[in-house]
C-alpha positions as CSV (number, residue, x, y, z in Angstrom):
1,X,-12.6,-6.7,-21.0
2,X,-10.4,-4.0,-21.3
3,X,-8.1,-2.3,-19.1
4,X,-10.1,1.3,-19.9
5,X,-13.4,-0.8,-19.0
6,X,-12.0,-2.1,-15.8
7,X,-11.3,1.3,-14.7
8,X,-14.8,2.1,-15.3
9,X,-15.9,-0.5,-13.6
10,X,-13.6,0.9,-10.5
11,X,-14.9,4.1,-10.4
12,X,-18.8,3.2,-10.6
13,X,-18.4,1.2,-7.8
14,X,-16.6,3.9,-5.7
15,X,-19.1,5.9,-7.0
16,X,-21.6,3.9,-5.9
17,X,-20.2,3.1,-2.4
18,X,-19.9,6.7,-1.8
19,X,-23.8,7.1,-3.3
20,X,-24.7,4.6,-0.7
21,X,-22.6,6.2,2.6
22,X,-23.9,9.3,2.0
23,X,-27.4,7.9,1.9
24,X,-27.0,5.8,4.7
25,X,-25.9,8.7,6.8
26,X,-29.2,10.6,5.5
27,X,-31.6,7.8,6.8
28,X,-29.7,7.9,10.1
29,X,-29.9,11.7,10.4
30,X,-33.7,11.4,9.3
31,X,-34.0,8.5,12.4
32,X,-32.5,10.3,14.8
33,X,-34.8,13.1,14.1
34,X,-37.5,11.3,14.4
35,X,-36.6,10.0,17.6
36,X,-36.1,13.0,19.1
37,X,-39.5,13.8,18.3
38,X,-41.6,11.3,19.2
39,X,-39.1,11.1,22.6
40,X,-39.6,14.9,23.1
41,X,-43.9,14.5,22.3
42,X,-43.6,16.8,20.4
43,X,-45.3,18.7,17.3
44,X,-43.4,17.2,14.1
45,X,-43.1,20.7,13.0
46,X,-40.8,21.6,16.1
47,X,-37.3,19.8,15.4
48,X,-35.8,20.3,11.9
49,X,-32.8,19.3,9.9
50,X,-31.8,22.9,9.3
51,X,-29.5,23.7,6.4
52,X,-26.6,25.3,6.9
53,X,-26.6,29.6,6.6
54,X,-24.7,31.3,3.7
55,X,-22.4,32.5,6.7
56,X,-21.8,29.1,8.6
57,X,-21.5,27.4,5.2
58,X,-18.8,30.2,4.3
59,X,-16.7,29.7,7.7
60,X,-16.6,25.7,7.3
61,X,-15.7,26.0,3.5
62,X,-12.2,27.3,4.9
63,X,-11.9,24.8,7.4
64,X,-9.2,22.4,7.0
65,X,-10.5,19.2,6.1
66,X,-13.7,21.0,4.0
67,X,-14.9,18.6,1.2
68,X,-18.2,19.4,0.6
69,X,-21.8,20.4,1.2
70,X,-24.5,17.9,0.6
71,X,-28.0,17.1,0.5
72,X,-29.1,21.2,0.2
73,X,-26.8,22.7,2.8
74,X,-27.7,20.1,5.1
75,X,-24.7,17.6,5.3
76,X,-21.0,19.0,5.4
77,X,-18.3,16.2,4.2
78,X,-14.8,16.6,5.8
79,X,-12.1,14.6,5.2
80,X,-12.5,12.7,8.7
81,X,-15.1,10.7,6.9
82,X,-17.6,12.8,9.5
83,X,-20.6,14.7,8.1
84,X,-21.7,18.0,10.0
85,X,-25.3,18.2,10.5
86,X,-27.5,20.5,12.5
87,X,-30.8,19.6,14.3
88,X,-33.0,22.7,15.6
89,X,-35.6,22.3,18.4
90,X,-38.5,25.0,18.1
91,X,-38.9,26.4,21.5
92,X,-42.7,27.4,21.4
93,X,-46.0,26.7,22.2
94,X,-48.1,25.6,19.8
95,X,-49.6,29.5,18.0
96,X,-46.6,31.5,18.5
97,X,-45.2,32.8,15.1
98,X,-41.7,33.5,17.3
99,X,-39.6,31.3,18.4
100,X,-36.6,30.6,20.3
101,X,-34.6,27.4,19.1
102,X,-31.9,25.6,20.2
103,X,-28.8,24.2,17.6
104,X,-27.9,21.1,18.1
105,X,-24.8,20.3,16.0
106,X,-23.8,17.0,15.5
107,X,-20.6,14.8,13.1
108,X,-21.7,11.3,12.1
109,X,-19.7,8.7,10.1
110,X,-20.4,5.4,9.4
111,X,-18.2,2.5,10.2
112,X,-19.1,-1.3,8.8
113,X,-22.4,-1.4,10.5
114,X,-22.0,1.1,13.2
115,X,-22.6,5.1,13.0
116,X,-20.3,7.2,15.4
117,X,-21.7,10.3,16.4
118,X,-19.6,12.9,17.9
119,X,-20.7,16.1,20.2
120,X,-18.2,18.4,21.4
121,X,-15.5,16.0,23.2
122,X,-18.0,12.9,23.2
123,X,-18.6,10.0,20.1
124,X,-21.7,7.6,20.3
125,X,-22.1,4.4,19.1
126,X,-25.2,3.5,17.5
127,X,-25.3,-0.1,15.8
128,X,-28.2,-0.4,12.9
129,X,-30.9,-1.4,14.3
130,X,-30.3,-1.2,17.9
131,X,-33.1,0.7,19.3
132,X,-31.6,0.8,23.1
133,X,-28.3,2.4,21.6
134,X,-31.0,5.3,19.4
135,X,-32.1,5.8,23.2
136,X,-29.2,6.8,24.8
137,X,-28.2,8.6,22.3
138,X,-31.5,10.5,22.6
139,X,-31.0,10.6,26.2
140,X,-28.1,12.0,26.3
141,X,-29.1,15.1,23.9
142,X,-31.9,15.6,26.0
143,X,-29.7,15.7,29.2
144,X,-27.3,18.0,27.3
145,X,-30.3,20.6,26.3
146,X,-31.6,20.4,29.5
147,X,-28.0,21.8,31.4
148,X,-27.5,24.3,28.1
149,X,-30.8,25.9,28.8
150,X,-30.6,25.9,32.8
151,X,-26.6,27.5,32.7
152,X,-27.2,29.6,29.4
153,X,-28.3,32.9,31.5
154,X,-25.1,32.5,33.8
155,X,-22.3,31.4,31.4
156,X,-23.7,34.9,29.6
157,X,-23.6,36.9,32.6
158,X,-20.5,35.3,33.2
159,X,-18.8,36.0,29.8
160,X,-18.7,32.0,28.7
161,X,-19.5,30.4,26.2
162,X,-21.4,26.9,26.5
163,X,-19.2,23.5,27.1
164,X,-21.7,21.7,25.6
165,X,-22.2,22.2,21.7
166,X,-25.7,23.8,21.5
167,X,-26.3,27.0,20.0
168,X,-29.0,29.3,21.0
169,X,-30.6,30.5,18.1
């Protein structure tokens, strides 16, 4: 073999095991989703994987650290290894056309078997496969959502912003 072909060899398999993170961290993105809606009893239709705004996509391409955006606007690679990723919980009922939401904007990276997820100041550990770790993950969103929409009112009367990550869209 030559050298030329070895190096080819190197970069389809980087290629590949960057293929293969970035996929991995799709499924898991896709899973927690779905957890949060079958956990909320829910409408499928009322938690989304948004993509990323012309504006929001703008400010984080001159963040330090800015790789890329993936998967249609819905992934942002930094250089911590961490993809950005927003969820968005329809807020309601059933036949109305207008709707509040709530952001929910997460970082997750993949380490061996094991995807950290970090929220503002916290990181998550969620093994493959371990439903009781998906759980409290889950749990702890829902907690979070639950204090952003019970303090929103007074951090706004107040002139705060939220501590907790969410955005009220």
């Amino acid at each position: 073999m030559t050298k030329y072909k070895e190096l080819l060899q190197a970069d389809e398999k980087a290629t590949q095991a960057f293929k293969d993170y970035e996929r991995d961290c799709k499924v898991f993105i896709r899973k927690l989703r779905n957890n949060l809606v079958e956990f909320l009893e829910c409408p499928n239709n009322k938690v989304i994987w948004a993509k990323f705004s012309d504006s929001t996509l703008s400010t984080f391409e001159q963040e330090d650290g800015f790789l890329e955006c993936a998967v249609n606007r819905m992934m942002i690679l930094f250089d911590d290894n961490y993809y950005t990723f927003e969820i968005k919980i329809l807020l309601s009922p059933d036949n109305d056309i207008s709707s509040n939401a709530v952001g929910l904007r997460f970082k997750v990276k993949k380490l061996d078997e094991c995807f950290v997820v970090h929220h503002d100041k916290d990181d998550i550990s969620v093994h493959e496969g371990s439903q009781k770790e998906m759980n409290d993950l889950i749990e702890f969103i829902f907690k979070g959502m639950k204090t952003f929409l019970g303090t929103r009112f007074d951090d706004f009367i107040k002139g705060e912003q939220s501590s907790l990550g969410f955005i009220k869209t």
